[in-house]
N, C-alpha and C positions, 0 to 999 in steps of 0.2 A: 275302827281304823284310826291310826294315831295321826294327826299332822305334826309335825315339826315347824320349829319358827322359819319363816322365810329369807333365809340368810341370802340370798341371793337380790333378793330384792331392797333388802338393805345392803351389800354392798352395791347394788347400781345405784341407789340415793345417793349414798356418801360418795361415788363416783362423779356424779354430776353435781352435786351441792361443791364438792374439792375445785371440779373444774370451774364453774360457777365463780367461785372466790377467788381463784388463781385469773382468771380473765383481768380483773380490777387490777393490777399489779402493776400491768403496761399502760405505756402512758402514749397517747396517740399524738403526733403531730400537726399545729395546727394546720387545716384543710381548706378551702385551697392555699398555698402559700403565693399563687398569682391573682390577679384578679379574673373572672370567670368571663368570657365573650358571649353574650344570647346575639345568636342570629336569627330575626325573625324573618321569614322569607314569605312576607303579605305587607303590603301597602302599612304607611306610616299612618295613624290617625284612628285605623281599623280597632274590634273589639281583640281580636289576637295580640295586636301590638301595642294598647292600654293593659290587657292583663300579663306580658311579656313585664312591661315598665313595671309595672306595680308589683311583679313577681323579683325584680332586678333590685328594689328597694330593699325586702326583708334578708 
């Protein structure tokens, strides 16, 4: 029994390798353009609201 080369599976490579490369092309807007609110809804002081802060930082 003969196989044939898998043409099909090369063109689904080159398909997603195109789109792959085409993705980079757009250029995204910086995100947030506001600045972000965390509402922390537990007591000031608490382990929620130390890792809220230190989350708010980076």
């Amino acid at each position: 029994m003969k196989h044939g080369f898998p043409w099909r599976a090369l063109a689904g490579a080159t398909l997603m390798a195109a789109g792959a490369l085409a993705g980079g092309a757009a250029s995204a807007q910086d995100y947030p353009a506001k600045p972000v609110r965390l509402v922390v809804p537990y007591a000031a002081g608490g382990p929620t609201d130390t890792f809220a802060r230190a989350l708010a930082e980076t």
